[in-house]
C-alpha positions as CSV (number, residue, x, y, z in Angstrom):
1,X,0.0,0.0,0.0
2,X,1.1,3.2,-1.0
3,X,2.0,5.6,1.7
4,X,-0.4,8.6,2.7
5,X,0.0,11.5,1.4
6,X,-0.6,15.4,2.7
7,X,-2.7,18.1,1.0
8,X,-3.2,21.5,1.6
9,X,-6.1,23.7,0.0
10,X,-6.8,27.2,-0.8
11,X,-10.1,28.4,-1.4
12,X,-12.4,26.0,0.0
13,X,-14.5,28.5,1.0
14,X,-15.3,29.4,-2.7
15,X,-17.9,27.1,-5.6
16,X,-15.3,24.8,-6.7
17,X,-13.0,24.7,-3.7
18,X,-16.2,23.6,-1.5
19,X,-16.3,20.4,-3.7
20,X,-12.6,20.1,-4.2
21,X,-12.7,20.0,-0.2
22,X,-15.2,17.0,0.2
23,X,-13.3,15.2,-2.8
24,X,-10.1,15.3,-1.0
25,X,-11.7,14.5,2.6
26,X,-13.3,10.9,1.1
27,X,-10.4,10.0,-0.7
28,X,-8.2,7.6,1.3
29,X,-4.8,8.5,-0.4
30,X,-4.7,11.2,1.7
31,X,-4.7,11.4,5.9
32,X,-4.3,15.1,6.5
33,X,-6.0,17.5,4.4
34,X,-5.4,21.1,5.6
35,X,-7.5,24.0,4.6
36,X,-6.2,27.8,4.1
37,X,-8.4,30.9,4.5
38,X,-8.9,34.1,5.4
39,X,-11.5,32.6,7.1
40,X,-12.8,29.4,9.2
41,X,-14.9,27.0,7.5
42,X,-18.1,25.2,9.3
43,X,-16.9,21.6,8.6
44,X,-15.7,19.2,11.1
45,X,-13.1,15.8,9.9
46,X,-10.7,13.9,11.4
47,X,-8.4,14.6,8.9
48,X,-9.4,18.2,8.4
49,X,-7.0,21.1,9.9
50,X,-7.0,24.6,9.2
51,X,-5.4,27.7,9.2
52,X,-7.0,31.3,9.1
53,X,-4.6,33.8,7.9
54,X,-4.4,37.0,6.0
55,X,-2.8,36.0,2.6
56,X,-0.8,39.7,2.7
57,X,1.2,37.6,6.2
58,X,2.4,34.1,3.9
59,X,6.1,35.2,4.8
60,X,7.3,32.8,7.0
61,X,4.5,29.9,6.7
62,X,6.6,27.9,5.2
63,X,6.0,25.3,7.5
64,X,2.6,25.4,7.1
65,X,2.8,24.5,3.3
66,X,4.4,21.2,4.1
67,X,2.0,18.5,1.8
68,X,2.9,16.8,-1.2
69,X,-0.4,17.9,-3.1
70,X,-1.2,21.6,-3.1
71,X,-4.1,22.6,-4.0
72,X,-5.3,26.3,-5.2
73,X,-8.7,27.4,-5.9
74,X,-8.4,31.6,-5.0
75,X,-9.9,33.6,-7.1
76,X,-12.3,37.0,-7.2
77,X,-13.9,39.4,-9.9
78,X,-12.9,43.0,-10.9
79,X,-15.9,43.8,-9.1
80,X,-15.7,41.7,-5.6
81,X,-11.9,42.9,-5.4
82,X,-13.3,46.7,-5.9
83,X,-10.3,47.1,-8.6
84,X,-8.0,46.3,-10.6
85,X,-5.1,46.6,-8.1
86,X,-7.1,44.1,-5.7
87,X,-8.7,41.4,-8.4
88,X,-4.5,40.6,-8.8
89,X,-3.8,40.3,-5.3
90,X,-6.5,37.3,-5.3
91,X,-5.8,35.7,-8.6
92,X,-2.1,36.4,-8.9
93,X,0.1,37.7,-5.8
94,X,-1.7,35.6,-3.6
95,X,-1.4,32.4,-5.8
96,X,2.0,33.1,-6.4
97,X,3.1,33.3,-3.5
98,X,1.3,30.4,-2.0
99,X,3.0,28.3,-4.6
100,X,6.8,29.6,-3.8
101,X,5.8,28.7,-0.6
102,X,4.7,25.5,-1.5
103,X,8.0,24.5,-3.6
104,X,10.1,25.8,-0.8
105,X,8.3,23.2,1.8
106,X,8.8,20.3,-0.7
107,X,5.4,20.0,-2.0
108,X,5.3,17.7,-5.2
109,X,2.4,18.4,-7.3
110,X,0.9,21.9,-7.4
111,X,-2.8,22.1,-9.0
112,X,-4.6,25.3,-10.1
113,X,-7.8,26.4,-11.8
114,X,-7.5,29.4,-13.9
115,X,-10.0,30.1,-17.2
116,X,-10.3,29.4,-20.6
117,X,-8.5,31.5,-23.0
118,X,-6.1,32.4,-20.0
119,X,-3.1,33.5,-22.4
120,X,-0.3,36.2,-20.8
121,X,-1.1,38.7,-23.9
122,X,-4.4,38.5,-23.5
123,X,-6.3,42.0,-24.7
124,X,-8.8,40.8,-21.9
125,X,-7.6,42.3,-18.0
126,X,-8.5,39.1,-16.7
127,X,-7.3,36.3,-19.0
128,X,-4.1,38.3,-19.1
129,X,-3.7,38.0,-15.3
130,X,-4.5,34.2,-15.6
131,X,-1.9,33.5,-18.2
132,X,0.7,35.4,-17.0
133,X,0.3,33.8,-13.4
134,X,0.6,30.6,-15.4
135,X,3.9,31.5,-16.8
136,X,5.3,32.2,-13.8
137,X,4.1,29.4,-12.3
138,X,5.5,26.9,-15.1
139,X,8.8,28.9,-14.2
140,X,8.9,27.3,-10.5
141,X,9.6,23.8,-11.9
142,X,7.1,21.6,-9.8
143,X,7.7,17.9,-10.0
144,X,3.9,18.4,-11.2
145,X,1.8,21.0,-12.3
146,X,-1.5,20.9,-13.7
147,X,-3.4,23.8,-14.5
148,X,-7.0,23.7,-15.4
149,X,-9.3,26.1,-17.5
150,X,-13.0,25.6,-17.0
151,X,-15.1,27.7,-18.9
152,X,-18.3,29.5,-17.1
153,X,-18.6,27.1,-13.9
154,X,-22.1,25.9,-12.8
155,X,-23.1,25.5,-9.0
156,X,-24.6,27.6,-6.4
157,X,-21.9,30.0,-5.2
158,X,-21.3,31.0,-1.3
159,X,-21.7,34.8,-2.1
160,X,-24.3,36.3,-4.9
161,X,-22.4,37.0,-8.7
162,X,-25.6,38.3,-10.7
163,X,-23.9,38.2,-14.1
164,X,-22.4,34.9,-13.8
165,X,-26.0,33.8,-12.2
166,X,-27.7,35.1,-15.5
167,X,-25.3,33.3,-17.5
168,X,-25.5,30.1,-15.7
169,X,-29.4,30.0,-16.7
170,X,-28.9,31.2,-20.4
171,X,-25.3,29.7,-21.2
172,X,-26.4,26.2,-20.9
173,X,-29.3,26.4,-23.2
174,X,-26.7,26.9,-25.5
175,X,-24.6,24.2,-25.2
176,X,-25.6,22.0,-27.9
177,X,-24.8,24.5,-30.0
178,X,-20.9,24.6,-29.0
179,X,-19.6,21.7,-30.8
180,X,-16.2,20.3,-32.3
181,X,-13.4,23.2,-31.9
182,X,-16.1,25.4,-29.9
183,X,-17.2,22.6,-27.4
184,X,-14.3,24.2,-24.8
185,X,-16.9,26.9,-24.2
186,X,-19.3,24.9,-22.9
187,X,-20.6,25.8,-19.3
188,X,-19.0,23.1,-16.9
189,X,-20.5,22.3,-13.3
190,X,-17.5,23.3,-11.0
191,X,-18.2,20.0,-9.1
192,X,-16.8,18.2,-11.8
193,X,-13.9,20.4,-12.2
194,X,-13.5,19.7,-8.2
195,X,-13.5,16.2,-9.2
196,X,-10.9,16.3,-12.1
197,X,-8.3,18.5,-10.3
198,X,-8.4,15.5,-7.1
199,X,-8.4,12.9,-9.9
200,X,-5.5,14.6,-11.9
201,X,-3.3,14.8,-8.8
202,X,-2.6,11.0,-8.8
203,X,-3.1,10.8,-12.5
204,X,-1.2,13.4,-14.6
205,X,3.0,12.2,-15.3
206,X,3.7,15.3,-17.4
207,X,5.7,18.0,-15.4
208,X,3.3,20.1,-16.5
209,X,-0.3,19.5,-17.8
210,X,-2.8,22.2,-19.1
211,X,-6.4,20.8,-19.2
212,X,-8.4,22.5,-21.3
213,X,-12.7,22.7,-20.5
214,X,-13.5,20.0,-22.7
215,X,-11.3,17.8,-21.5
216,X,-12.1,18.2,-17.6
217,X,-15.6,17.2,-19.2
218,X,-14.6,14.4,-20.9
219,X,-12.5,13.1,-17.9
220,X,-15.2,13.4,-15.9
221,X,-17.5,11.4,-18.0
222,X,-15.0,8.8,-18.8
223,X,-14.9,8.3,-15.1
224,X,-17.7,8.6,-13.6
């Protein structure tokens, strides 16, 4: 038997971080899975720790980021952060970070979720953000790292996001309508991405994997 393995979460607070949470707490390859917040979430498991913390204090928590799988799951909108300055604190400082952290401590396979069309020239603020985070990223040089894009994620969010509610009612309507090259854009339940990022972690050889929409789909169907 294979020997039990450590892994660390940020996010679970959020849509596909609350799934990714549960997926990690069932699964028996793992006997400590620790959770990292800004704040405390209202779930109790033996194998559950975590740690509240103000993401602008990571300097010395190394120690905390001790786990062979880390997984991150921060992210925000332009109009949650209140600007521009703030929505790249959440979905690139704060990642970043996190993940120097995490290579510093040892940690073997880092996972992330970004978007679709994340690309570091990007015209789009956001998708510029995303890519360039996962440049840097790749530059760290994790045993493992496996970045997925959803496209719009389904599920019933912790806090209210009426544009991406009103999309999640007309988007899917659509969806036979996205197929071959365009089936990527598809709207995708974020409990299957939550599913796909645990299943990738034991899964993916390739030092670094880039899962496109479709695919977390398809691996989820395949498997399930």
């Amino acid at each position: 038997m294979s020997p039990k393995k450590r892994a660390l979460l940020l996010g679970a607070s959020g849509l596909t971080g609350g799934h990714l949470l549960q997926f990690l707490l069932a699964d028996e390859r793992y006997d400590r899975v620790t959770a990292v917040g800004r704040k405390s979430i209202n779930i109790e498991h033996p194998k559950l720790q975590q740690a509240v913390l103000d993401f602008e204090q990571l300097n010395g928590r190394q120690k905390l980021f001790q786990a062979e799988d880390v997984f991150c799951c921060l992210g925000t909108t332009i109009k949650k952060a209140g600007s521009r300055e703030n929505f790249i604190k959440v979905d690139h400082t704060y990642p970043l970070a996190a993940a120097r952290l995490a290579k510093a401590a040892g940690a073997e396979r880092f996972l992330i979720i970004t978007s679709l069309g994340a690309h570091p020239k990007s015209p789009n603020f956001y998708l510029r953000t995303k890519g360039a985070l996962e440049e840097e990223l790749k530059a760290l040089d994790f045993e493992r790292l496996i970045i997925v894009r959803p496209s719009l994620l389904l599920g019933e969010r912790p806090e209210r996001r009426w544009a991406e509610s009103l999309a999640s009612k007309i988007v899917p309507a659509m969806n036979f309508l996205l197929i071959g090259p365009l089936r990527k854009y598809r709207a995708i339940e974020a409990r299957k991405v939550a599913w796909c990022m645990a299943h990738l972690a034991d899964t993916a050889d390739e030092p670094v994997r880039i899962v496109e929409s479709d695919e977390l789909e398809n691996l989820f169907q395949k498997n399930n």
